[in-house]
C-alpha positions in Angstrom: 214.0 220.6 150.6 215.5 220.3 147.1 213.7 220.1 143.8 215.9 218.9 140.6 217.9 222.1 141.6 222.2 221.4 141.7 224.3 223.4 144.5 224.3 226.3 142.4 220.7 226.4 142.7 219.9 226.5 138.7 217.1 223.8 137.7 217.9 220.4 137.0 216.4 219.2 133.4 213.5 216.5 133.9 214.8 213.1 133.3 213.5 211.4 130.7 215.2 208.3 128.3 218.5 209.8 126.5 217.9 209.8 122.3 219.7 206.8 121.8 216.9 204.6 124.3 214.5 206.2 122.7 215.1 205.6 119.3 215.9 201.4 119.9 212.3 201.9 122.0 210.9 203.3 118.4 212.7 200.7 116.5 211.5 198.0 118.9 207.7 199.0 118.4 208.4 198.6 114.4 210.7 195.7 114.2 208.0 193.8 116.1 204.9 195.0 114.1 206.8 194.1 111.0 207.3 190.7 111.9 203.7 190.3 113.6 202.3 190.8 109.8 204.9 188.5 108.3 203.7 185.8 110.5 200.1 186.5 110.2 200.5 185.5 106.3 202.6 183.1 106.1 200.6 181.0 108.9 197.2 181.6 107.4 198.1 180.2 104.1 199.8 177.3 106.4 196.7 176.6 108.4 194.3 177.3 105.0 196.4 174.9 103.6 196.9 172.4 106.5 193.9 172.9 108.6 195.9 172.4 111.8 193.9 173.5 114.9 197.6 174.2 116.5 198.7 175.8 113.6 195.3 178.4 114.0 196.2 178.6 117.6 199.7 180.6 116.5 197.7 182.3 113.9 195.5 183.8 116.7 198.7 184.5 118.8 200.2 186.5 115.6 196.8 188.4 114.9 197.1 189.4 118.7 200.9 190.3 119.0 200.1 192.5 115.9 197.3 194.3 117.6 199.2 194.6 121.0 202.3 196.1 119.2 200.6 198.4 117.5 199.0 199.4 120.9 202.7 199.2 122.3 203.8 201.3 119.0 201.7 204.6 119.8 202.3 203.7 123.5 205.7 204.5 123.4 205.5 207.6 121.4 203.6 209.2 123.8 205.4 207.7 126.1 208.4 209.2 125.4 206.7 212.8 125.1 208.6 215.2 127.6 206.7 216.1 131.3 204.5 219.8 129.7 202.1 222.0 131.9 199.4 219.4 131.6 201.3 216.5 132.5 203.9 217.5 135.0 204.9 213.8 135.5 205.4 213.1 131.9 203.7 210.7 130.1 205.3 207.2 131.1 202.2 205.5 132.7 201.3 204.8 128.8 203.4 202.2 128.8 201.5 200.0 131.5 198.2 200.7 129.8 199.3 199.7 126.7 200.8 196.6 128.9 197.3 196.6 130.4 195.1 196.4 127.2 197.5 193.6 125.7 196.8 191.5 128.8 193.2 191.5 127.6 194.1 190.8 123.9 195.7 187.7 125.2 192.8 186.4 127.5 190.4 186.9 124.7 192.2 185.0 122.0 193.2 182.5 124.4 189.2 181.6 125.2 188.6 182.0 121.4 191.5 179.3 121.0 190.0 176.9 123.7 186.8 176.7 122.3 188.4 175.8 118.6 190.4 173.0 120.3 187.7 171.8 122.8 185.9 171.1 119.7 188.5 169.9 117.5 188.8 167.5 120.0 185.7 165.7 119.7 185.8 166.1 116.4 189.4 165.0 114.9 190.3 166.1 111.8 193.3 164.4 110.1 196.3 167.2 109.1 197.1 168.0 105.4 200.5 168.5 103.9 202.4 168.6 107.0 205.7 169.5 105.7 203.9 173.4 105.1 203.5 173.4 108.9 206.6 172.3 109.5 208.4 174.8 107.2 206.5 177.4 109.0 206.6 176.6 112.2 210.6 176.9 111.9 210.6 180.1 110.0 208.8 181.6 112.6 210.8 180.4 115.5 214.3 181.9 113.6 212.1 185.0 113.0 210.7 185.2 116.7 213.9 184.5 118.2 215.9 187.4 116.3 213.2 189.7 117.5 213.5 188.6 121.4 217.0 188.8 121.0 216.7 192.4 119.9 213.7 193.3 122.2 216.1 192.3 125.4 218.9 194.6 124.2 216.5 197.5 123.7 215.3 196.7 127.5 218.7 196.6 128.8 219.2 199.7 127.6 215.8 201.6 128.4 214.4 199.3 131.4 210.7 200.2 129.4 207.7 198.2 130.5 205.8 198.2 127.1 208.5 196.5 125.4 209.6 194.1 128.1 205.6 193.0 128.1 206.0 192.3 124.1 209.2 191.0 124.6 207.1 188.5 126.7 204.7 187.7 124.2 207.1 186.9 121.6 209.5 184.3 124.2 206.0 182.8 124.7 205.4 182.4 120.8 209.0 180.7 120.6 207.7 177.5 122.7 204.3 177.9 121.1 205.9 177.4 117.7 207.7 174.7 119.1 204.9 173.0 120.7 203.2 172.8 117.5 206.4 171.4 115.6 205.6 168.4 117.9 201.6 168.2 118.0 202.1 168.4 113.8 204.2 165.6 114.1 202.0 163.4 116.9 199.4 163.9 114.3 200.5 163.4 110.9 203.3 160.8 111.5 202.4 158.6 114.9 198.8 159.0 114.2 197.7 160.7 117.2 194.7 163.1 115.8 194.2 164.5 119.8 197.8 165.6 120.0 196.6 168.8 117.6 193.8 170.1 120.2 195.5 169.0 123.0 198.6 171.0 122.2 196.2 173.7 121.4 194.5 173.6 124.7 197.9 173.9 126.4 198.7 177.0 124.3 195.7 178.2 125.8 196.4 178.0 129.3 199.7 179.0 129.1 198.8 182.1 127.1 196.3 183.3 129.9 199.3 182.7 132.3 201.5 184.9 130.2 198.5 187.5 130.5 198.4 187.6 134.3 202.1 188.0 134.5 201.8 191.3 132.3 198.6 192.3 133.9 200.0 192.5 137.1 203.2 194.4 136.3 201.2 196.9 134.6 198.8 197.3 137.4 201.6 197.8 139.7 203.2 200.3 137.8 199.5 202.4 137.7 198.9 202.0 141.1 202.5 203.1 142.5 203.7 200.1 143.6 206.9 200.3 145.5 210.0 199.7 144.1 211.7 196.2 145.1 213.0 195.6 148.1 216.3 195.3 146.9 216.3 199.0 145.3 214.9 200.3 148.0 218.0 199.2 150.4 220.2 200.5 148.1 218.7 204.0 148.0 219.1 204.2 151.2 222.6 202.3 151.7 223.7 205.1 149.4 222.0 207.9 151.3 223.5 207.1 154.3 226.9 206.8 152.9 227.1 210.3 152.5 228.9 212.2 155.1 226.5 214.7 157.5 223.4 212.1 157.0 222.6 210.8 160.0 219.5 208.6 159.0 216.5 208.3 156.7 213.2 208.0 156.6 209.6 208.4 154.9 211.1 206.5 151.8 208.7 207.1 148.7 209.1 205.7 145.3 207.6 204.3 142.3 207.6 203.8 138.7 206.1 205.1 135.5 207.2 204.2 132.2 210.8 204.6 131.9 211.0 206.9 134.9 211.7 206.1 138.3 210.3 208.9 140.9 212.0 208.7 144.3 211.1 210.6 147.5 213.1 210.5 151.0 213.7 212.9 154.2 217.6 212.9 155.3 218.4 213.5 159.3 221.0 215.7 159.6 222.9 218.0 162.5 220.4 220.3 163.8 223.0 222.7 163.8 224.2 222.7 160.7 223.5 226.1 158.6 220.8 225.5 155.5 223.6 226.0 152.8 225.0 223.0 154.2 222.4 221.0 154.7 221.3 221.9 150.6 224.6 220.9 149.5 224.6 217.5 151.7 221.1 216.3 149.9 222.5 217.5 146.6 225.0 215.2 146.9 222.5 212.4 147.9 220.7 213.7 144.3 223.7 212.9 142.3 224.6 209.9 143.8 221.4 208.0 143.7 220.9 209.4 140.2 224.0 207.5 139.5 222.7 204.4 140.3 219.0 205.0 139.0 219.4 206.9 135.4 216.1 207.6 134.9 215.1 208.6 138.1 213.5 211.8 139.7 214.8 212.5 143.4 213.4 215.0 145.5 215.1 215.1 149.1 213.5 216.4 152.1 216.3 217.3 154.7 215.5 217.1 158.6 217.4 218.1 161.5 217.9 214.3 163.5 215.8 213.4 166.4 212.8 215.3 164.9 210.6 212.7 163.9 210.9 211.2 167.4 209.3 214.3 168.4 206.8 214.3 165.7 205.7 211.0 167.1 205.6 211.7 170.9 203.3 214.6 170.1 201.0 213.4 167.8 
């Protein structure tokens, strides 16, 4: 069985996100609490000034992404804290709680929001100064979009769950912002004073949606969901590429944070002396490292045909 050990047998260093992933993960975290707090202000004196029921529905959104990235911010710092004694797996499954608790940000400000339009509804209320929300409501969509833009580089480089799930609220806030270009417009220009809360409730729903698509990738990620199909095939595609495997079996992997943990057992020649056999799932190591950066592999070698006769004695 090998353990992060190379042919030489000297200890492999735990993988963890190179400097250069984690520092865009670091400027992520800031880039988008900086622009949660520019939004916050600039719509509340829109909506003070406007008192558009839409326009409050993407001031609750903003008041939320703030919180969330600030959850995602200190999330991703101890994230990217190295595995110690206490924590011999690292610290990655902080990401998917933070992904966790900003699922229920989103489900409480998305009931706080239906109520406000549900009412709003029966009670209309006619839209002042629409040209504010309008000037808003663009300078948030070119500020929102430079973030997402940035946020799906940062992913591409460190695959991180925290900020793909804030990446997710802020592609939600671009057609939010543009929804409530066109309820604004319904309202103040065509005349149609249930456009505002209906738009609103629409937010609503789709904000609760976002929620359950974060929800459940953080609660796979916590309770060790496998890997996709897909990756799984390839692990062992490139496992049995290798020359002296013969087969595998007991597959094993998972997620946590940045960090893929992988677990196999490799059926080799029962013949074959142990040096060999170490040096043939090394080679597996380094090749499905290749293809998975961040990953942890531990191979488990057996001599072929054994598992057959696990199974007929047990």
């Amino acid at each position: 069985m090998t353990d992060q050990s190379d042919t030489t047998g000297q200890p492999r260093p735990a993988l963890t996100p190179d400097s250069s992933a984690a520092r865009l993960m670091r400027l992520a975290t800031y880039a988008s609490v900086s622009v949660a707090c520019v939004l916050i202000v600039t719509k509340f004196a829109a909506w003070v000034m406007t008192d558009s029921v839409s326009l409050l529905s993407t001031l609750i959104d903003s008041l939320l992404d703030a919180a969330a990235s600030l959850v995602n911010l200190f999330a991703v710092r101890h994230a990217l804290q190295p595995a110690d004694d206490e924590h011999r797996f690292g610290h990655g499954k902080a990401e998917p709680l933070a992904g966790l608790a900003q699922s229920a940000f989103i489900v409480g400000s998305a009931a706080f929001l239906m109520i406000q339009a549900v009412e709003r509804l029966y009670n209309p209320i006619a839209i002042s100064h629409p040209e504010i929300g309008y000037g808003v409501m663009v300078f948030s969509i070119v500020l929102t979009v430079a973030l997402v833009i940035f946020q799906r580089y940062v992913i591409g480089k460190s695959g991180s769950v925290a900020i793909s799930a804030d990446s997710l609220h802020y592609q939600t806030d671009v057609l939010i912002n543009a929804s409530v270009l066109v309820s604004i417009y319904l309202a103040s220009e065509m005349g149609y004073a249930g456009a505002d809360p209906m738009f609103a409730i629409g937010i609503a729903l789709f904000i609760v949606w976002s929620a359950w698509k974060i929800g459940t990738q953080a609660l796979d990620i916590l309770m060790d969901h496998e890997l996709p199909d897909e990756d799984r095939r390839r692990i062992v595609e490139i496992a049995c590429e290798q020359n002296g495997v013969d087969g595998v079996h007991d597959l094993r992997t998972r997620s946590s944070g940045t960090q893929v943990f992988i677990q196999m057992h490799v059926e080799m020649d029962g013949a074959m002396t142990l040096r060999r056999a170490h040096e043939i799932a090394d080679a597996v190591e380094l090749k499905i490292a290749d293809a998975f950066p961040h990953a942890e592999i531990i191979v488990h070698q057996d001599p072929e045909g054994l598992e057959d006769v696990e199974q007929e004695f047990s």
